[in-house]
Backbone of each chain as ProteinMPNN parsed JSONL, in Angstrom:
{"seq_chain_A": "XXXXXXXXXXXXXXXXXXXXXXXXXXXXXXXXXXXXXXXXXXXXXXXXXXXXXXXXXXXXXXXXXXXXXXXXXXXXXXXXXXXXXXXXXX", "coords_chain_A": {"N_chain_A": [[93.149, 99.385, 145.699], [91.935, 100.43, 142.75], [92.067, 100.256, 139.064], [92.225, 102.64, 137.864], [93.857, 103.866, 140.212], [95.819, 103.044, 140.073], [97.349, 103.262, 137.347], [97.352, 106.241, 137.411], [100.03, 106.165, 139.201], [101.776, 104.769, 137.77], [101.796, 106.915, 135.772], [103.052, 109.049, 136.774], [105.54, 107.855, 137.187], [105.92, 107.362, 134.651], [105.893, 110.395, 133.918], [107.964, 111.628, 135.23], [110.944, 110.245, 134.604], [110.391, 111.147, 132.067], [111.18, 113.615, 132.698], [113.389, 113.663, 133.719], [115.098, 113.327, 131.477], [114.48, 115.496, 130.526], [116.051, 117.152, 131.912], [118.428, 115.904, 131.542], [118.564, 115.935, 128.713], [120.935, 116.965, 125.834], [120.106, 118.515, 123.699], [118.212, 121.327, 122.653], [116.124, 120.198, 121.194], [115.972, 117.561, 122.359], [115.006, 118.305, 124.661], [112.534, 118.871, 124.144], [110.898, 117.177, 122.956], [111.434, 115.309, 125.322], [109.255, 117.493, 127.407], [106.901, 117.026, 126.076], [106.209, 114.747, 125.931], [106.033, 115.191, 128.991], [103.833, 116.514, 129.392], [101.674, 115.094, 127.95], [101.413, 113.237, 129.686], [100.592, 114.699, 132.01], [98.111, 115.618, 130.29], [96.785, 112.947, 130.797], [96.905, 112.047, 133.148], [94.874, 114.332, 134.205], [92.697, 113.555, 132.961], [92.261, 111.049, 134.272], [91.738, 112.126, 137.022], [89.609, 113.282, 136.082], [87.845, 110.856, 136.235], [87.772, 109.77, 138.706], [87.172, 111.434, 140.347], [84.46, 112.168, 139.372], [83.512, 114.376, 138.763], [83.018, 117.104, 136.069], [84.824, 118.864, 135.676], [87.867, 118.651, 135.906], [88.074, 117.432, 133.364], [87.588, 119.576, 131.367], [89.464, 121.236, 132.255], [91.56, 119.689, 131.122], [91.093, 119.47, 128.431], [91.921, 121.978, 127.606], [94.678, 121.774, 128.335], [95.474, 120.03, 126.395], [95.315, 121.614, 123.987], [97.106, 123.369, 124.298], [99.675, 122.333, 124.661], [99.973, 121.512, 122.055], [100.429, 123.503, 120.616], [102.239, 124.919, 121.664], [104.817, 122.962, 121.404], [105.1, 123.066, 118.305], [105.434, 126.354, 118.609], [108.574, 126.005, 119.723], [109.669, 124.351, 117.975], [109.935, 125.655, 115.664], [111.439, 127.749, 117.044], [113.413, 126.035, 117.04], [114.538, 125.659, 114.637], [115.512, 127.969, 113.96], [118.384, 128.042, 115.674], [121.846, 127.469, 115.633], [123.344, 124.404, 116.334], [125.551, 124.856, 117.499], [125.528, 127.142, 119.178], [123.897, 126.877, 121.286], [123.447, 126.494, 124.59], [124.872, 124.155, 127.188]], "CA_chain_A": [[93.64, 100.154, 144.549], [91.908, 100.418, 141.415], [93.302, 99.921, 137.598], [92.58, 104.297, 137.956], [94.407, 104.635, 140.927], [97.141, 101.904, 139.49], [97.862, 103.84, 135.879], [97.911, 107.238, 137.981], [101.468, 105.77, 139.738], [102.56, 104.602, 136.14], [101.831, 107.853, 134.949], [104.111, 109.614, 137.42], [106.644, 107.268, 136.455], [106.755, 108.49, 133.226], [106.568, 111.853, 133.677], [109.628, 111.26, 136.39], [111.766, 109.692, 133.202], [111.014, 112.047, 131.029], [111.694, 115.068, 132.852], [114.854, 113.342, 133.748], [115.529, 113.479, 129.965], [114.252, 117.088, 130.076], [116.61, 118.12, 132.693], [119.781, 116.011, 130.997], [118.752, 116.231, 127.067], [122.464, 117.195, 125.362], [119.578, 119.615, 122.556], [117.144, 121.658, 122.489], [115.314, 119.213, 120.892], [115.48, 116.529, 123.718], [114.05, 118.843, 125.769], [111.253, 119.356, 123.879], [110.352, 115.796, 122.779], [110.845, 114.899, 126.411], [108.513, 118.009, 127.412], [106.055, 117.17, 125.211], [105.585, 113.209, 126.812], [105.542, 115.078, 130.4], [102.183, 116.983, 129.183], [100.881, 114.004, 127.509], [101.588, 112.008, 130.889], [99.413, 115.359, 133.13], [96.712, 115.241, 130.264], [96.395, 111.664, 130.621], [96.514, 112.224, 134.896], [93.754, 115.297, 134.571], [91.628, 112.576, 132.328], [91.973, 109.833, 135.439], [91.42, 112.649, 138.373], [87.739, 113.313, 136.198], [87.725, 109.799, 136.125], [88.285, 109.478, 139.985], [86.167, 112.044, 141.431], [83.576, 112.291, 138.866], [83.451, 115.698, 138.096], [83.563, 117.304, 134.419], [85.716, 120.361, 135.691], [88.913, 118.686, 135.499], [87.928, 117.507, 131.818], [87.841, 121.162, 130.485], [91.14, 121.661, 131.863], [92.225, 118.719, 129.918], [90.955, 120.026, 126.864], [92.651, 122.963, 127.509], [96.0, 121.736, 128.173], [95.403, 119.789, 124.82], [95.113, 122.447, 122.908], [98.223, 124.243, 124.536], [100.561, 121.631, 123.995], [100.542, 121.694, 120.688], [100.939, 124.97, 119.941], [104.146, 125.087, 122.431], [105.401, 122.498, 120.591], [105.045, 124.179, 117.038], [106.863, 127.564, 118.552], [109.37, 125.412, 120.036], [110.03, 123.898, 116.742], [110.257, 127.19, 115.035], [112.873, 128.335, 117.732], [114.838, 125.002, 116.884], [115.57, 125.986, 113.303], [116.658, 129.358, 113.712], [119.585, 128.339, 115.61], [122.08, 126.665, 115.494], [123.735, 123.982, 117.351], [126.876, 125.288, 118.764], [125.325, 128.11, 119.801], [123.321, 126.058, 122.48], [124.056, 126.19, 125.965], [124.476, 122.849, 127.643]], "C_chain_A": [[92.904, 99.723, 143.282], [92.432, 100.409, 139.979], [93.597, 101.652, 137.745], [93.551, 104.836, 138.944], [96.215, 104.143, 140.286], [97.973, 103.022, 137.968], [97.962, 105.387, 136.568], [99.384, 107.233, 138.256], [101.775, 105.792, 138.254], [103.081, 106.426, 135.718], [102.381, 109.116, 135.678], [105.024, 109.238, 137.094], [107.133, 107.745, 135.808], [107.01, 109.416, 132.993], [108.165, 112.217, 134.119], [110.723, 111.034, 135.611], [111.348, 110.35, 132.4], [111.359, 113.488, 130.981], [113.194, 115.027, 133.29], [115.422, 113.846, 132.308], [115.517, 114.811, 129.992], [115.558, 117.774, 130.467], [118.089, 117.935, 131.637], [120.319, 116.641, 129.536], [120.148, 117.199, 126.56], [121.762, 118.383, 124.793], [118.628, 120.118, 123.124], [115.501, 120.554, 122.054], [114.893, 117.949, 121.64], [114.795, 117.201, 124.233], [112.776, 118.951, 125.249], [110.153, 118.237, 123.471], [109.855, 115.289, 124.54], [109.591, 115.852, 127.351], [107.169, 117.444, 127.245], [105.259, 115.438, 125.727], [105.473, 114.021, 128.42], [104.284, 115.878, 130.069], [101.483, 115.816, 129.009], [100.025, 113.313, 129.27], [100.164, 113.434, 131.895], [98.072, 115.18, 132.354], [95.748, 114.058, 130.814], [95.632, 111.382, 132.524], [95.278, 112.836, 135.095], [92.704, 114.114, 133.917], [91.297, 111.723, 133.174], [91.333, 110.464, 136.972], [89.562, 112.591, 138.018], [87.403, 111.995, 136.423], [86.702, 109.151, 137.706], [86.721, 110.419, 140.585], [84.676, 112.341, 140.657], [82.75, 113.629, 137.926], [83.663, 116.008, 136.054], [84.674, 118.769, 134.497], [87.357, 119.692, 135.3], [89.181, 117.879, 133.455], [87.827, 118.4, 130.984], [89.512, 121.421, 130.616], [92.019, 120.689, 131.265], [92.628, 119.205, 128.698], [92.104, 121.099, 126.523], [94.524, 122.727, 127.401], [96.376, 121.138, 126.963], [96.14, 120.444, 123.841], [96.508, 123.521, 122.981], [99.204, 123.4, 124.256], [100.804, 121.711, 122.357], [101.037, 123.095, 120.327], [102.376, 125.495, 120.466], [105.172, 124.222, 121.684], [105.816, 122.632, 119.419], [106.124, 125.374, 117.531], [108.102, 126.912, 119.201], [109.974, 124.773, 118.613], [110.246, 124.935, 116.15], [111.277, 128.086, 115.316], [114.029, 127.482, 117.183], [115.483, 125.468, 116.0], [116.162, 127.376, 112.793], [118.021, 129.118, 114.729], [120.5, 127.109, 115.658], [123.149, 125.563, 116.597], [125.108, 124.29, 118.27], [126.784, 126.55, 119.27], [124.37, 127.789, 120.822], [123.849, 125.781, 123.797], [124.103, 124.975, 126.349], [123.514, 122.122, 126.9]], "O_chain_A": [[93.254, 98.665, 142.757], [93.637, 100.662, 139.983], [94.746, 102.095, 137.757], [94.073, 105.94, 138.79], [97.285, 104.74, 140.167], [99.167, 103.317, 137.924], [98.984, 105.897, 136.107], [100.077, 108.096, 137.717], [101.999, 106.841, 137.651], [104.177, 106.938, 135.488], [102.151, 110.21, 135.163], [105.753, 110.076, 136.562], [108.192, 108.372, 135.81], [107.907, 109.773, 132.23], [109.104, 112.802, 133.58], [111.679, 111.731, 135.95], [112.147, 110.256, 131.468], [111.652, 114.265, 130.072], [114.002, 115.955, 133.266], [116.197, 114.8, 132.239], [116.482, 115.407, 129.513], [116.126, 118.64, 129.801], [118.729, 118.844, 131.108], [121.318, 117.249, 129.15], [120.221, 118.291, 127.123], [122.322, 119.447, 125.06], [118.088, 119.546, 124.071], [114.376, 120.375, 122.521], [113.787, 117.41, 121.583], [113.66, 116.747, 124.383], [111.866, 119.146, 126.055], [108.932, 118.326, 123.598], [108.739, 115.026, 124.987], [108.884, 115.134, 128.059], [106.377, 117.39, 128.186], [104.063, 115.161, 125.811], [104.733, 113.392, 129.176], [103.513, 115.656, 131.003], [100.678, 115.476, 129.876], [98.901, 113.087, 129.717], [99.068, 113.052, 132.305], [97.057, 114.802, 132.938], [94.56, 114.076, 131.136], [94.594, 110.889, 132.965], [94.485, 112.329, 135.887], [91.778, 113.85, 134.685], [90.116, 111.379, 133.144], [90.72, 109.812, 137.818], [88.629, 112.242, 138.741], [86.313, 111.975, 136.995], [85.653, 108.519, 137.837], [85.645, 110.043, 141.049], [83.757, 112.742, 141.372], [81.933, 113.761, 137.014], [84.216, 115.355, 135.17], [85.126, 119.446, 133.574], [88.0, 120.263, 134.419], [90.147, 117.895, 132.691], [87.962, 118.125, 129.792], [90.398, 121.654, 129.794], [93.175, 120.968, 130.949], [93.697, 119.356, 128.106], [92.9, 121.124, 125.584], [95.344, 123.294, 126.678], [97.402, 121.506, 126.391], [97.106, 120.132, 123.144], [96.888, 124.257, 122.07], [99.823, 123.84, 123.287], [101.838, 121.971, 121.743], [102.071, 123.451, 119.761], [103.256, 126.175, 119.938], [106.265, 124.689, 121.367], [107.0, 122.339, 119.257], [107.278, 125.466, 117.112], [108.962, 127.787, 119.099], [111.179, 125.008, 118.522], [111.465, 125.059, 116.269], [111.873, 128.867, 114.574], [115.169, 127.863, 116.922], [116.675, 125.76, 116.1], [116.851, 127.755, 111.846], [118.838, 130.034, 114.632], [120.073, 125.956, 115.711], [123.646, 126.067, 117.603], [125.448, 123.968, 119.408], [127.761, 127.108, 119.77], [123.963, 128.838, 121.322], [124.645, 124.868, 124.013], [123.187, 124.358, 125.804], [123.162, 121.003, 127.274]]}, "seq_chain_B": "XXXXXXXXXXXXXXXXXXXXXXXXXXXXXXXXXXXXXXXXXXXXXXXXXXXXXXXXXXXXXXXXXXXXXXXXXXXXXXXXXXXXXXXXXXXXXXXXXXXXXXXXXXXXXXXXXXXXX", "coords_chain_B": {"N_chain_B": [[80.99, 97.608, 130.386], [82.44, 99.56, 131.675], [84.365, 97.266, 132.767], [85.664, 97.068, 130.321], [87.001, 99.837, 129.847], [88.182, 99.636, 132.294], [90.18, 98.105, 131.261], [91.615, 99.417, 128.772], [92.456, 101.876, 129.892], [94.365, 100.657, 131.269], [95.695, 99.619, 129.374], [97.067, 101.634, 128.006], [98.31, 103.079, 130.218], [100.186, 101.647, 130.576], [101.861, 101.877, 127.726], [102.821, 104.434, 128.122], [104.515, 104.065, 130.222], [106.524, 102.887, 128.443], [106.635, 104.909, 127.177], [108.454, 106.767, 128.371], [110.156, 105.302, 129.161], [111.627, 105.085, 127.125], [112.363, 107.754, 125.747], [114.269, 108.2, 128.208], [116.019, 106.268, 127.31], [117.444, 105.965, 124.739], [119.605, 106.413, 122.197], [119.721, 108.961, 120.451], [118.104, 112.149, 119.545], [115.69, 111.639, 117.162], [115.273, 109.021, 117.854], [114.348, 109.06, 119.974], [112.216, 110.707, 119.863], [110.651, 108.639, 118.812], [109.704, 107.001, 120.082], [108.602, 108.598, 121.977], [106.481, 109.904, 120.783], [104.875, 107.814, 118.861], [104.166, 106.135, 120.992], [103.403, 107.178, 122.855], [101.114, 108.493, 122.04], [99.56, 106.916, 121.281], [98.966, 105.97, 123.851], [97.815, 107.571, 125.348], [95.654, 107.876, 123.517], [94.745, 106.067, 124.056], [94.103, 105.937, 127.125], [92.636, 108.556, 127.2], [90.254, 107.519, 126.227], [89.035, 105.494, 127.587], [88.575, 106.403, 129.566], [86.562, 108.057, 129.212], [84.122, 105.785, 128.986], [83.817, 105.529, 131.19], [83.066, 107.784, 132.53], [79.662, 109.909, 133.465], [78.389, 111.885, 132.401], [77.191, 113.069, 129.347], [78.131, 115.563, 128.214], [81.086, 115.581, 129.145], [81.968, 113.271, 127.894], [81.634, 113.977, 125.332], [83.853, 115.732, 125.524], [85.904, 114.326, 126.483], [86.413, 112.888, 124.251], [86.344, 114.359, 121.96], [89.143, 115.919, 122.215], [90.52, 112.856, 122.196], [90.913, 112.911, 119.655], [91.655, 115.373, 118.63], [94.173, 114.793, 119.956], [95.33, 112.892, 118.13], [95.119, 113.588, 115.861], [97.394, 116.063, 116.295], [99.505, 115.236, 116.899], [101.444, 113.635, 116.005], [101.947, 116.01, 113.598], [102.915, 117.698, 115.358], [105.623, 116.153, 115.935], [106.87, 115.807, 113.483], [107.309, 118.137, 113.089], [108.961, 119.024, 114.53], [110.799, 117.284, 114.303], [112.249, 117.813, 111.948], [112.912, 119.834, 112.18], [115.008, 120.022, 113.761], [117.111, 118.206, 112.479], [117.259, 120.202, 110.406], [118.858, 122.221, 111.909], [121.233, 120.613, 112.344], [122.075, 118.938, 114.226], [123.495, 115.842, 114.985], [123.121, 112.708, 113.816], [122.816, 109.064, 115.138], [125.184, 106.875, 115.425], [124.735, 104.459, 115.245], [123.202, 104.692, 112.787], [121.726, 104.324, 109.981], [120.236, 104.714, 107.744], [119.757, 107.992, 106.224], [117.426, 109.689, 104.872], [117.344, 112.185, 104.74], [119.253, 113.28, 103.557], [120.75, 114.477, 100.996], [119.519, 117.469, 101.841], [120.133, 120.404, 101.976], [121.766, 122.089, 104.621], [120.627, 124.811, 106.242], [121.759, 128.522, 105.91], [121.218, 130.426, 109.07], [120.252, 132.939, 108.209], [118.903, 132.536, 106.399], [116.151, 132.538, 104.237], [112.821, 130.979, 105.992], [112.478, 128.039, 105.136], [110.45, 126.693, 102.888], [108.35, 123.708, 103.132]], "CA_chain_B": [[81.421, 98.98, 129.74], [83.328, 99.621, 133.144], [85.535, 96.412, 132.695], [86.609, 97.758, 128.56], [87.299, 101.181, 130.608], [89.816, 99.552, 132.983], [91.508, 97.4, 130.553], [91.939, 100.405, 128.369], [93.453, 102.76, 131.071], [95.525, 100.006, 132.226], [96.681, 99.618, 128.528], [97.097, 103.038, 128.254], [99.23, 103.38, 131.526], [102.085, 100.845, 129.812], [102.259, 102.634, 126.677], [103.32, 105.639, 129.004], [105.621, 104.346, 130.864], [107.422, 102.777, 127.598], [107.297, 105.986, 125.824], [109.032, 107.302, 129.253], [111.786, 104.767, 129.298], [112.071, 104.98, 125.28], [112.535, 108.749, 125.857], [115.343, 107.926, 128.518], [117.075, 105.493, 127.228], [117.113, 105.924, 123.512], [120.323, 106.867, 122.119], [119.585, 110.165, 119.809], [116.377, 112.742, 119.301], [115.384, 110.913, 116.734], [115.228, 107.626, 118.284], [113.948, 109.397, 121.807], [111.158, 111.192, 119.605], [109.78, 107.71, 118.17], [109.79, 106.3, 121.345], [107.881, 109.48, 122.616], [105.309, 110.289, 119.814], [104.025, 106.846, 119.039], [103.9, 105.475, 122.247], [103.015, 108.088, 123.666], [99.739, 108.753, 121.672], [98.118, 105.793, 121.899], [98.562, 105.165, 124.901], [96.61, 108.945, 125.618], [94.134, 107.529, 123.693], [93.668, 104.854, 125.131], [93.836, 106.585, 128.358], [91.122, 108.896, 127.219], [88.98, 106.354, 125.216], [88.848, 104.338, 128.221], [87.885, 107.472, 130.61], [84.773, 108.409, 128.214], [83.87, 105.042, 128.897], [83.73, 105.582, 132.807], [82.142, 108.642, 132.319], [78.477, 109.149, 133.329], [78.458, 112.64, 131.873], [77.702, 113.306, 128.101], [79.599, 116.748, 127.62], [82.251, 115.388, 129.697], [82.253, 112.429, 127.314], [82.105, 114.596, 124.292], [85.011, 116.42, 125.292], [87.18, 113.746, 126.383], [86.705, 112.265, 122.936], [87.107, 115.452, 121.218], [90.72, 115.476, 123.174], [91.255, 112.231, 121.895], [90.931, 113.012, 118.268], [92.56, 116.371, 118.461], [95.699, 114.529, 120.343], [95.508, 112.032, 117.618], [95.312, 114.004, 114.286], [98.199, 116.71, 115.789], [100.906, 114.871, 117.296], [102.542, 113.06, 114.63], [102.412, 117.407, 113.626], [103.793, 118.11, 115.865], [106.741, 115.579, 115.718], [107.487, 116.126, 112.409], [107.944, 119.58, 112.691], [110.28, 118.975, 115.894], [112.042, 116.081, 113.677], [112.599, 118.383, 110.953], [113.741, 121.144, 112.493], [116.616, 119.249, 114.579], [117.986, 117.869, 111.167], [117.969, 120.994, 109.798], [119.74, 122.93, 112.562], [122.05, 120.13, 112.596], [121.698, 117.741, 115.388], [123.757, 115.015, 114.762], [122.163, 111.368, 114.249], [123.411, 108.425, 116.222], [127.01, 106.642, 114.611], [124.876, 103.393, 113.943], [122.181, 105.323, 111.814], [121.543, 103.393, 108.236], [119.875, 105.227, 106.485], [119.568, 109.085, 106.07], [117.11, 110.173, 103.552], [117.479, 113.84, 104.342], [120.995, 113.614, 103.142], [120.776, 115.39, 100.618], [119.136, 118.206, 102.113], [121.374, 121.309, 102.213], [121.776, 122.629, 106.35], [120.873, 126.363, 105.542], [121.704, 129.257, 106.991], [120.408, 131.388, 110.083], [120.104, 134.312, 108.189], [118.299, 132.255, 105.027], [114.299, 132.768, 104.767], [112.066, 130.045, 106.284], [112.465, 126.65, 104.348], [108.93, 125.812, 102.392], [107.904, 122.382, 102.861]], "C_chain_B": [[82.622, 99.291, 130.422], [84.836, 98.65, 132.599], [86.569, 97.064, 131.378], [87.492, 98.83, 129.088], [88.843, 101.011, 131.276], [90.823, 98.848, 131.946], [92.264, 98.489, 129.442], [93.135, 101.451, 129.027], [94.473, 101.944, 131.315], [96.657, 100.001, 131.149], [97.467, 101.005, 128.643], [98.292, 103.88, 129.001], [100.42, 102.564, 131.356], [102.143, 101.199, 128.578], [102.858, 103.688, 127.137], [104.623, 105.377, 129.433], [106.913, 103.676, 129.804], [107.472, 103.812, 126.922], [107.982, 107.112, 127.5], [110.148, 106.7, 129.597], [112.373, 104.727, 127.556], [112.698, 106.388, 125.25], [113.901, 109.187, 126.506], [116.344, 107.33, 128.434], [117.938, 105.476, 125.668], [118.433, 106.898, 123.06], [120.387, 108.657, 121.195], [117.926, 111.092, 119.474], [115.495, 112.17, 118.661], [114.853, 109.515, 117.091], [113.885, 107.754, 119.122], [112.151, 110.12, 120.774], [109.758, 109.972, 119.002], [109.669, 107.016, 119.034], [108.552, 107.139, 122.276], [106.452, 109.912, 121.877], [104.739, 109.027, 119.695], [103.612, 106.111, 120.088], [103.312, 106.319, 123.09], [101.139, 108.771, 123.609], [98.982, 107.966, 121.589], [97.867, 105.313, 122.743], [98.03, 106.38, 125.332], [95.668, 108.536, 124.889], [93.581, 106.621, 124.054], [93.113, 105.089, 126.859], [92.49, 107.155, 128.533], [90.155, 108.39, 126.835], [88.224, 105.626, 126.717], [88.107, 105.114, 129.734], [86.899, 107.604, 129.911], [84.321, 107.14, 128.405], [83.056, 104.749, 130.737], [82.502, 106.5, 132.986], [80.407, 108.947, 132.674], [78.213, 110.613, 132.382], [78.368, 112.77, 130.447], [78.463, 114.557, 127.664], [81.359, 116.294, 128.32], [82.58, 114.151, 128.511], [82.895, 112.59, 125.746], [83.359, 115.087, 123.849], [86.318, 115.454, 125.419], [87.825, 113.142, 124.756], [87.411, 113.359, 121.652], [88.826, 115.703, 121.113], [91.397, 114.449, 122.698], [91.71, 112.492, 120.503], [91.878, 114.013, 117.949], [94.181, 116.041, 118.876], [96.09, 113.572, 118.718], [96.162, 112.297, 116.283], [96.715, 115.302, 114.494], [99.248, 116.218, 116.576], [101.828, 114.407, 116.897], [102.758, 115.026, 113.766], [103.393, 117.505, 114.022], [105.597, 117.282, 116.122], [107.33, 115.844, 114.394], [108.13, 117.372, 112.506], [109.514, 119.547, 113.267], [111.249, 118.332, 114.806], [113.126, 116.902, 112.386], [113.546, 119.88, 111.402], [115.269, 121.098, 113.209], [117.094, 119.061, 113.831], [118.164, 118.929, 110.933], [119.011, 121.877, 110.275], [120.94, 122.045, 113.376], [122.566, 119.432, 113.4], [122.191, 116.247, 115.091], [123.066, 113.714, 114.697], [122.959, 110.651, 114.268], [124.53, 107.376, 115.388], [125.984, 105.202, 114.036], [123.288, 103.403, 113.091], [122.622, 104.729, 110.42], [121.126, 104.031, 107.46], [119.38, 106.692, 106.819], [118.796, 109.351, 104.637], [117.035, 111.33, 103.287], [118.239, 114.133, 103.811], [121.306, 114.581, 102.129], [120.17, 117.319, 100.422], [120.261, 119.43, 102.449], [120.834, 121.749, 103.89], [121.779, 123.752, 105.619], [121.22, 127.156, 106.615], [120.682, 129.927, 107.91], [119.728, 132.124, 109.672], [118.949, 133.886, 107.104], [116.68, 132.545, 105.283], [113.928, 131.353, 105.001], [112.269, 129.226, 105.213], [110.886, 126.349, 103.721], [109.013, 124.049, 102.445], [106.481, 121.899, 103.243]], "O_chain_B": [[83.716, 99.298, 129.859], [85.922, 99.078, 132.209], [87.751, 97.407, 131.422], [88.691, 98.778, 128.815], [89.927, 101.575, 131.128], [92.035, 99.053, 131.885], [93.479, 98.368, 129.287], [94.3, 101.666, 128.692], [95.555, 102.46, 131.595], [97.858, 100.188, 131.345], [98.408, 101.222, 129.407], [98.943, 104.859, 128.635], [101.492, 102.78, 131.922], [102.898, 100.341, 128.12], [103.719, 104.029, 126.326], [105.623, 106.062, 129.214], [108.088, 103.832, 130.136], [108.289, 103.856, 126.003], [107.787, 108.324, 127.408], [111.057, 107.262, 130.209], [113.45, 104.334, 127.108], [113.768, 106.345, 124.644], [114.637, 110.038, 126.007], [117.381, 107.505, 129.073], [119.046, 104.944, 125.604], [118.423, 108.061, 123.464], [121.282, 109.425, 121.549], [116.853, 110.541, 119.223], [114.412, 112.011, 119.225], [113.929, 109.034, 116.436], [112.854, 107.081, 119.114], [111.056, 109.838, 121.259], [108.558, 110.179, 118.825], [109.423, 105.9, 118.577], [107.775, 106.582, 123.051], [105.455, 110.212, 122.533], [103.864, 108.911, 120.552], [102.596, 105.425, 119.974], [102.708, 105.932, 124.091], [100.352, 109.215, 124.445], [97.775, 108.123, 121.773], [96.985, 104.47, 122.908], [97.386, 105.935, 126.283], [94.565, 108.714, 125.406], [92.417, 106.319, 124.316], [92.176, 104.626, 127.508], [91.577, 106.828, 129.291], [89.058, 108.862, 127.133], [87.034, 105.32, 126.797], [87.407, 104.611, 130.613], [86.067, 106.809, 130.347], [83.58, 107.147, 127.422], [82.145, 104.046, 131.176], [81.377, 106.217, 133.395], [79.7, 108.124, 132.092], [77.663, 110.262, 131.338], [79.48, 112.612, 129.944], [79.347, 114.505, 126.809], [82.462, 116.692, 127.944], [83.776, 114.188, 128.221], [83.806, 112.028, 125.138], [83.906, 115.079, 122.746], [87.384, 115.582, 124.816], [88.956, 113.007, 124.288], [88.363, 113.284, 120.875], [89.525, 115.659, 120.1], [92.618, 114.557, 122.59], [92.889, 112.282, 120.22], [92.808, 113.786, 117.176], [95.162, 116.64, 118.436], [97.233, 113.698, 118.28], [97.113, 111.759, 115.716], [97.237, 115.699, 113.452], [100.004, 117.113, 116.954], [102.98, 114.626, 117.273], [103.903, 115.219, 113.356], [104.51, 117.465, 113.506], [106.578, 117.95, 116.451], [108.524, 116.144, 114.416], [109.26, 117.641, 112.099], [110.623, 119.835, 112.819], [112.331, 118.839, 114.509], [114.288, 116.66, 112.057], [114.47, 120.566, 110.967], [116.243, 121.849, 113.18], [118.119, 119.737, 113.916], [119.348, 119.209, 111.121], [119.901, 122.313, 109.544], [121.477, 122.344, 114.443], [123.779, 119.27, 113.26], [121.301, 115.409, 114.951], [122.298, 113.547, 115.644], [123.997, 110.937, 113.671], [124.147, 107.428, 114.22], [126.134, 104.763, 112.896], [122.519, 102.468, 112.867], [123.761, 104.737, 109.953], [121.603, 104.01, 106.326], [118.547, 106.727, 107.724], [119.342, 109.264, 103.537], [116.782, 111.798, 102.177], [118.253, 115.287, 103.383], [122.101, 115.486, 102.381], [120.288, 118.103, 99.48], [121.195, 119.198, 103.216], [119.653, 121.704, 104.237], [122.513, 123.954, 104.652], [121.135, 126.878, 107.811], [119.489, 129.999, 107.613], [118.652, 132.359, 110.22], [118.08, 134.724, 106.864], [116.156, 132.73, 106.382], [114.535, 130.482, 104.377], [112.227, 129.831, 104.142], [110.214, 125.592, 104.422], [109.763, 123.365, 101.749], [106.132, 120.745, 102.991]]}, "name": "protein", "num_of_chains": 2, "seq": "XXXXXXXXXXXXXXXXXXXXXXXXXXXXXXXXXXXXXXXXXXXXXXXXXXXXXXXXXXXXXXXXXXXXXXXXXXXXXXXXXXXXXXXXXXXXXXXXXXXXXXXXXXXXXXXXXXXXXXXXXXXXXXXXXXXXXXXXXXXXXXXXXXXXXXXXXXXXXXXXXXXXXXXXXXXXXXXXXXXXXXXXXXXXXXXXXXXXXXXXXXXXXXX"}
């Protein structure tokens, strides 16, 4: 096992715990914080697979998921403050 | 180069999994979001810093770095916005919270126009 194959496991881990959070989060807003660490955690995976096999293909789709995270995060934030909290399901 | 690479990733890979138990364990959004945003971003760049380092590729190197910079300069963004928008739509913060400096921020309504800030 390598430190790449080693921080792969980790980085299941975390996604694992924070989609837990996703699933329980009480707000909207948990969910979206914890969301927002399980992208981090696949960019960080797609960055170790180019790592792994050598390729630059799964480094575009890095980029890409990059660049989509944020912006989900932004309209997700934009949804938060139009409503309000007791009108929140679970 | 190699060796910097792994010790990087390895850092990298325990910044993760503390901004994944900071996220779960962390009593309010607030808490769970500072647990998730700072920890969370440096240990992606160290993740990717430490992959561009592996790398034999220069566009692949370019881009991971690009990636890092772009995670770097909009994720504290993107937390703020999140942070701000939970306070305002009223999201309680946690009973042994000290200090509120939004406090005097009025909670507006639904119907009110977009907030400037």
């Amino acid at each position: 096992m390598t430190t790449v194959d080693v921080t792969l496991l980790v980085l299941c881990f975390s996604f694992v715990l924070s989609l837990i959070r996703a699933a329980l989060g009480p707000t909207l807003a948990d969910r979206a914080v914890a969301t927002d660490v399980c992208l981090f955690c696949v960019v960080g995976a797609l960055a170790l697979f180019g790592v792994r096999s050598g390729s630059a293909v799964y480094v575009d789709t890095m980029l890409v998921a990059t660049l989509l995270g944020f912006i989900a995060t932004v309209s997700l934030a934009r949804l938060l403050r139009r409503r309000r909290p007791d009108e929140e399901e679970g | 180069m190699t060796v910097v690479g792994d010790v990087m990733i390895g850092l990298g890979g325990l910044l993760m999994v503390l901004a994944g138990l900071g996220i779960l364990r962390l009593p309010d959004v607030f808490s769970r979001m500072h647990a998730g945003t700072k920890a969370a971003s440096l240990g992606l760049a160290l993740i990717l810093g430490g992959s561009a380092l592996h790398m034999q590729q220069l566009p692949a190197v370019v881009k991971l770095l690009a990636a890092l910079v772009f995670q770097f300069v909009t994720s504290p963004v993107a937390a703020h916005v999140i942070g701000r928008g939970a306070y305002v739509s009223g999201i309680p913060l946690w009973e042994g919270t000290l200090v509120d400096e939004l406090a005097g921020l009025d909670p507006e309504d639904p119907s009110s126009p977009e907030p400037s800030d």
